[in-house]
C-alpha positions as CSV (number, residue, x, y, z in Angstrom):
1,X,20.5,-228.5,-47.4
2,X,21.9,-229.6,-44.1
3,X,24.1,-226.1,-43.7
4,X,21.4,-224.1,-44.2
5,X,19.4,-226.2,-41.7
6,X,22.3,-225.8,-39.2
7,X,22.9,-221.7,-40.1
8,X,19.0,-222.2,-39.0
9,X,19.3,-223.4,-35.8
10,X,22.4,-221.4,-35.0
11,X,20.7,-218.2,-35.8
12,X,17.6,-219.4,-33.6
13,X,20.5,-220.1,-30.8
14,X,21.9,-216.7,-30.5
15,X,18.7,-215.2,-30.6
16,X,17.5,-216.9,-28.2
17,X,20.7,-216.5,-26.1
18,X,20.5,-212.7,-26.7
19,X,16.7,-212.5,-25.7
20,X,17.0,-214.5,-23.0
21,X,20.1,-211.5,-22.0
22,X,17.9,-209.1,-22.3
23,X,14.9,-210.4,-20.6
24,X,17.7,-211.2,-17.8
25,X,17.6,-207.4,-17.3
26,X,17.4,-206.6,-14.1
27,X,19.5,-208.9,-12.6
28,X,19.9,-209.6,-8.8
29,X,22.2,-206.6,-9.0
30,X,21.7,-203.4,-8.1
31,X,21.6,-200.6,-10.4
32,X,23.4,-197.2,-9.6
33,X,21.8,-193.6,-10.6
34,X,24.7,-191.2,-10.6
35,X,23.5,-187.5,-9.8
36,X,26.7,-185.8,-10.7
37,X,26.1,-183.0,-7.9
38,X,26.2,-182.3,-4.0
39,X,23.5,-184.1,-2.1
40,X,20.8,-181.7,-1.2
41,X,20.3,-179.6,-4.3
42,X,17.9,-179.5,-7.0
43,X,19.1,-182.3,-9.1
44,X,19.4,-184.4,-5.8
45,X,15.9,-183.8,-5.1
46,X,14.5,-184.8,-8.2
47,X,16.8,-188.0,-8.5
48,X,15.3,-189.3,-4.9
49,X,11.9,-188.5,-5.9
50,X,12.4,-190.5,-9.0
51,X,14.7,-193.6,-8.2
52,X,12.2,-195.0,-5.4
53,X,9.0,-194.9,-8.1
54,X,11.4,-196.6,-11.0
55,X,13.0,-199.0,-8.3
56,X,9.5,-200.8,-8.0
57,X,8.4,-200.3,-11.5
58,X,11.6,-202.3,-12.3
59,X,11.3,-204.2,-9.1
60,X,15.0,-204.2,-8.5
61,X,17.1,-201.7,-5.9
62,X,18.2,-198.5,-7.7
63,X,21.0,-196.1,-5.5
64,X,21.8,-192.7,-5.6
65,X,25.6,-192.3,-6.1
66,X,26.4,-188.8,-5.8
67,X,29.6,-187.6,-7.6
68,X,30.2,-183.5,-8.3
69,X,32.6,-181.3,-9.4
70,X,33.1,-179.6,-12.9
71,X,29.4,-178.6,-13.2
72,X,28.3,-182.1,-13.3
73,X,31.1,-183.1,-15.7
74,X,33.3,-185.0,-13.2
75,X,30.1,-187.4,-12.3
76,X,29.2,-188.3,-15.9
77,X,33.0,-189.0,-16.8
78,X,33.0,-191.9,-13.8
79,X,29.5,-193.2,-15.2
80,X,31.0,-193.3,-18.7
81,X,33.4,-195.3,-17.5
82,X,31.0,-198.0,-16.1
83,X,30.3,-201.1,-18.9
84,X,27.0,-199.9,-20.8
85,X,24.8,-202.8,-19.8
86,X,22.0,-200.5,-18.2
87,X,23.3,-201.2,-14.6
88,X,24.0,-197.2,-14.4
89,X,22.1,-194.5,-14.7
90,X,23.2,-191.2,-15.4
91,X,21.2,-188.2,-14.3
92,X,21.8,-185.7,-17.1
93,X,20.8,-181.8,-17.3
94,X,21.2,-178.8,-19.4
95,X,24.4,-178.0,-18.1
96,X,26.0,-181.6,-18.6
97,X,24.4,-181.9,-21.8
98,X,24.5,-178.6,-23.0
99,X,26.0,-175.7,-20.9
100,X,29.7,-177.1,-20.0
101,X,30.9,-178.6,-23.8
102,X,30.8,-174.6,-23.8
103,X,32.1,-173.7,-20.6
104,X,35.2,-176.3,-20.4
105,X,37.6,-176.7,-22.9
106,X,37.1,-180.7,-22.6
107,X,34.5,-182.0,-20.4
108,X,35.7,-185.7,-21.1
109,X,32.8,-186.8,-23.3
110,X,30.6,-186.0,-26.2
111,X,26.8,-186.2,-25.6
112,X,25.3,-187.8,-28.4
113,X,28.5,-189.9,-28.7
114,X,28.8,-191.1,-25.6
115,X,25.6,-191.6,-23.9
116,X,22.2,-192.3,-25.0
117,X,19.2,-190.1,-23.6
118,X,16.5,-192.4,-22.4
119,X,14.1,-189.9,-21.5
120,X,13.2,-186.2,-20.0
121,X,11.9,-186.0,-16.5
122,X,11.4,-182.8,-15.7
123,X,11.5,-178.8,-16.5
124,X,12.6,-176.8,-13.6
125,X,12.0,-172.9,-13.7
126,X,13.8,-170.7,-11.5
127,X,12.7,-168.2,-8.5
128,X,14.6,-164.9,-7.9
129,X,14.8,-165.1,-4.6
130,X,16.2,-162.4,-1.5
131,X,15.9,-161.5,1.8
132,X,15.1,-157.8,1.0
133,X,12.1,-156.3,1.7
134,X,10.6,-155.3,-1.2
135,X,7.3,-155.0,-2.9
136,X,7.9,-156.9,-6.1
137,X,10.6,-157.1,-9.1
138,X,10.2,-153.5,-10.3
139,X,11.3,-151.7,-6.6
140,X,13.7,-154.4,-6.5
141,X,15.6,-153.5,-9.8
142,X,14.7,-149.8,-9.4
143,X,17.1,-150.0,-5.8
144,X,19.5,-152.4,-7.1
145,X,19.8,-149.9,-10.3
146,X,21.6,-147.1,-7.7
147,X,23.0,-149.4,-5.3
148,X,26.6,-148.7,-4.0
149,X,28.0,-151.6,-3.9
150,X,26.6,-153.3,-6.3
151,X,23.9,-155.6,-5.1
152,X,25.2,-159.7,-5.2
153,X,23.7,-162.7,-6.6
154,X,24.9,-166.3,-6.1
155,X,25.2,-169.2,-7.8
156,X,26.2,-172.6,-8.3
157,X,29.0,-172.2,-9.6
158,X,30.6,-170.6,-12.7
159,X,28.8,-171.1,-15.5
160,X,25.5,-173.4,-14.0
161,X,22.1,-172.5,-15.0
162,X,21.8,-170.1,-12.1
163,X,24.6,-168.2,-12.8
164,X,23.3,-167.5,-16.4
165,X,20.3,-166.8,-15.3
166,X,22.0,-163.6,-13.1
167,X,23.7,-162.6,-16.1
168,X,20.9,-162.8,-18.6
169,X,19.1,-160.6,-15.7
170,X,22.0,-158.3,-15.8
171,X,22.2,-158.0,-19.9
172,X,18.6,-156.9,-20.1
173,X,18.4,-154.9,-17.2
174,X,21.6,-152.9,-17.8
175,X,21.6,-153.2,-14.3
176,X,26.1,-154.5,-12.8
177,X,25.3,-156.9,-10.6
178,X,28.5,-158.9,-8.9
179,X,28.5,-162.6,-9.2
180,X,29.6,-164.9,-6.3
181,X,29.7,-168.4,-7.2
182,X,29.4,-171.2,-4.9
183,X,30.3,-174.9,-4.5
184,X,26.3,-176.5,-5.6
185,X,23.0,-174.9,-5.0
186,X,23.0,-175.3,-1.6
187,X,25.8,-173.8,-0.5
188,X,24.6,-170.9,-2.8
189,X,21.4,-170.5,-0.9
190,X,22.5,-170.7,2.4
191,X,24.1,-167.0,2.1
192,X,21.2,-165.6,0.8
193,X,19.0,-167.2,3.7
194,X,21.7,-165.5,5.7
195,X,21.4,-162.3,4.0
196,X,25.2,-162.0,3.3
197,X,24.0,-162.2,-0.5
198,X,21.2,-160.3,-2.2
199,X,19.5,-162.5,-4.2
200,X,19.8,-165.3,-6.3
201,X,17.7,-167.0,-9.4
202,X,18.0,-170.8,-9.2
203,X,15.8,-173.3,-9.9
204,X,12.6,-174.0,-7.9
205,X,13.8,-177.4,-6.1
206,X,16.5,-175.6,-4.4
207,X,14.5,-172.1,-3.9
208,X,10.8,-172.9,-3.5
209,X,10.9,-174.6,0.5
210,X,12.1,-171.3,1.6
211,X,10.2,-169.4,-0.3
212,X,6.8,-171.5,1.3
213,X,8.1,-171.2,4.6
214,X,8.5,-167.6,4.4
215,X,12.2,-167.1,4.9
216,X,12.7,-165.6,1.3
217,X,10.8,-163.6,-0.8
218,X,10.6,-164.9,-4.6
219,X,10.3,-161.7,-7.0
220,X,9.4,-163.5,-10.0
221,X,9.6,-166.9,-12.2
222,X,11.7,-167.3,-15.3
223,X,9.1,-169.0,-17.3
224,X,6.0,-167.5,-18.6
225,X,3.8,-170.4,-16.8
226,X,3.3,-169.3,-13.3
227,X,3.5,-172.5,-10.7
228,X,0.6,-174.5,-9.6
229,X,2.4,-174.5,-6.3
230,X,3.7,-170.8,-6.2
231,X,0.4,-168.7,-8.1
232,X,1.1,-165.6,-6.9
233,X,4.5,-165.5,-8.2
234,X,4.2,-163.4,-11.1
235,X,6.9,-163.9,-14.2
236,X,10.2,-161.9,-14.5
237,X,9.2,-161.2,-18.2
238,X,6.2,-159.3,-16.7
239,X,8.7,-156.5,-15.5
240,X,11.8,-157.5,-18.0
241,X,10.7,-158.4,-21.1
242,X,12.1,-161.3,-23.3
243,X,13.6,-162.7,-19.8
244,X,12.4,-166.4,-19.8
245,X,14.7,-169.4,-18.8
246,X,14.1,-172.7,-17.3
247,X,16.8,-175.7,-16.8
248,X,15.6,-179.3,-17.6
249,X,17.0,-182.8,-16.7
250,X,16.7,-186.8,-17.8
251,X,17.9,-190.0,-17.4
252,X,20.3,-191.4,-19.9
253,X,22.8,-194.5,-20.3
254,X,25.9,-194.9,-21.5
255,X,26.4,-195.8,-25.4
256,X,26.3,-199.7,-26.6
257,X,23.5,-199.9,-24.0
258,X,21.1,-203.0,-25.2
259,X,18.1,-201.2,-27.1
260,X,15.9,-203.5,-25.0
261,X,16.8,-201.7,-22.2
262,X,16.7,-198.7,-23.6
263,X,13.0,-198.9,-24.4
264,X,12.4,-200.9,-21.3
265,X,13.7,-197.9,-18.9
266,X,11.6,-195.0,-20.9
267,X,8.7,-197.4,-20.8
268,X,9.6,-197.3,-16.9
269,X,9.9,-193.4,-16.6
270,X,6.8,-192.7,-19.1
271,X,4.4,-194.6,-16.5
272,X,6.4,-192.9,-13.6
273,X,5.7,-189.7,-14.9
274,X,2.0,-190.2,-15.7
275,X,1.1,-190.9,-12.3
276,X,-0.8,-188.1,-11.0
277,X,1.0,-188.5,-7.0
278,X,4.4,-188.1,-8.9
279,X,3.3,-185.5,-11.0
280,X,1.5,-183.6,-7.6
281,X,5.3,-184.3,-5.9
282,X,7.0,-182.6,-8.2
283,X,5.0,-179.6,-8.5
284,X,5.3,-179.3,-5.1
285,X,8.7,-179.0,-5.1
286,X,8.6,-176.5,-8.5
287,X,9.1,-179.0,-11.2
288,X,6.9,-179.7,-14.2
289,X,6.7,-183.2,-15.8
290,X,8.2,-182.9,-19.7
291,X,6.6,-184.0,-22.6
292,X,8.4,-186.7,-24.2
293,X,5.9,-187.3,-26.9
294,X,6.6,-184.2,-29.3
295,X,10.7,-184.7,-29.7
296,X,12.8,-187.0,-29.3
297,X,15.0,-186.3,-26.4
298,X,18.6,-186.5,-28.8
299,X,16.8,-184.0,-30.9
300,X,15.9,-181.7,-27.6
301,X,19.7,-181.9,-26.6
302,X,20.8,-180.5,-29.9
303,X,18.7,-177.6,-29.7
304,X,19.5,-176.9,-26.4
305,X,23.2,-177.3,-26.9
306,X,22.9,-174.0,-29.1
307,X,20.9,-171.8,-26.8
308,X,23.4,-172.4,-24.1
309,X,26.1,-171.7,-26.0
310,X,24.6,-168.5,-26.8
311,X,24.0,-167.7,-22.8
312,X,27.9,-168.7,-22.1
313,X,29.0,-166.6,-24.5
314,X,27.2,-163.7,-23.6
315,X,28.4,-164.2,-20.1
316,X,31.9,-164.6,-20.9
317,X,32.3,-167.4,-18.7
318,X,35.0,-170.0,-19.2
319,X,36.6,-172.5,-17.5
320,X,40.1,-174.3,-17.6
């Protein structure tokens, strides 16, 4: 009788003591948000609109640590390496979830192994974007058909969302276009501001600013859903059929992470998210809020890892 009163107690002790860990969550410590690309591009963007609004929802100081390199890859290996007790953040995206376990030989981590996904933020569709003066996406194509050169598009880099989204352009067009890949979205669009590349197709973050302040032209809109922000951009698939793309992103933590704060972070972002000056700030800047309620994000990764497999295939890209 008096060991099972005692296995009693001590079960009530380290219950208590592992509650009482949890509820400890945050601490006076600050908690970093790797964005595993350069400052000033699209994921950037998102990831400072975001960490101020789930700073004070959590009431504790959340930083933007930004790490690049490898498509993202080189960022989410130093998080990994951090202790999983929620006190980093990783900003996660089709191409570090999905895109680059096809695209590198060994990015350093398995998703769904590695990390846990707390939560989708955002779907991002992409402008095609240029400095040439054209009347919409059909005269476009039609003078990039008999260019001589052929016409350029940038990207990111090799293999990032905006590079397959030139060569998914290219594949059902027919149309050679010649790929010039950058160092990050910005770099990417600072020659096509400069008209030393034709065009490019990346996501709204990084394109639509210009676009409103009338130094580029936007052709068209990889999704079928025309911005709130951008009406009278009309979709690619209107003039190239089946072409519709969009790159997403989310917040996960690394694996181990206590399922208390698991829930208490995508408690954090669902409320962020369903606040109509965050939702109206994002749009602004060409994102639209995802819906978290009809998957499961692990289950959205899976499905997503096979699609851009399919696009890195078809684009031959690879990288050592």
């Amino acid at each position: 009788m008096l060991k099972k009163i005692f296995l009693a107690i001590l079960c009530s002790a380290l219950s208590g003591t592992a509650l009482a860990g949890s509820d400890a969550w945050p601490a006076e410590k600050k908690i970093r948000f790797v964005v595993p690309f350069p400052a000033g591009g699209g994921a950037d963007i998102i990831a400072r609109l975001i960490a101020p609004a789930l700073s004070r929802e959590l009431g504790q100081t959340i930083y933007i640590d930004n790490r690049s390199g490898a498509g993202g890859s080189l960022g989410t290996q130093a998080a990994l390496k951090e202790p999983a007790d929620g006190y980093t953040l990783i900003y996660v995206t089709n191409g570090t979830l999905a895109t680059n376990l096809a695209l590198y030989p060994n990015v350093g981590y398995e998703p769904l192994r590695d990390m846990r996904p707390v939560s989708r933020l955002t779907h991002l569709p992409l402008l095609l974007v240029t400095k040439h003066d054209c009347a919409d996406l059909k005269t476009f194509l039609s003078q990039a058909k008999t260019a001589s050169p052929a016409w350029t598009f940038s990207s990111a880099g090799n293999g990032t969302t905006s590079h397959l989204a030139g060569v998914y352009l290219s594949k059902l067009t027919g149309i050679g276009f010649e790929h010039i890949p950058y160092r990050g979205g910005a770099a990417s669009i600072t020659d096509v501001l400069a008209a030393r590349i034709d065009f490019t197709i990346d996501v709204a973050p990084n394109t639509l600013a210009h676009v409103k302040a009338g130094a580029l032209k936007s052709l068209g809109i990889s999704s079928r859903q025309r911005l709130d922000s951008a009406p009278d951009v009309a979709a690619i698939a209107d003039t190239v059929p089946g072409y519709e793309l969009y790159a997403w992103d989310g917040i996960a933590v690394k694996s181990g992470t206590d399922e208390f704060i698991v829930e208490k972070l995508r408690k954090a972002v669902e409320k962020i998210l369903a606040d109509p000056q965050m939702v109206q700030a994002l749009a602004q800047r060409g994102a639209q809020v995802a819906d978290n309620r009809t998957q499961r994000f692990e289950d959205f990764v899976q499905s997503e890892q096979q699609k851009w497999r399919s696009l890195v295939q078809e684009a031959q890209a690879r990288r050592d």
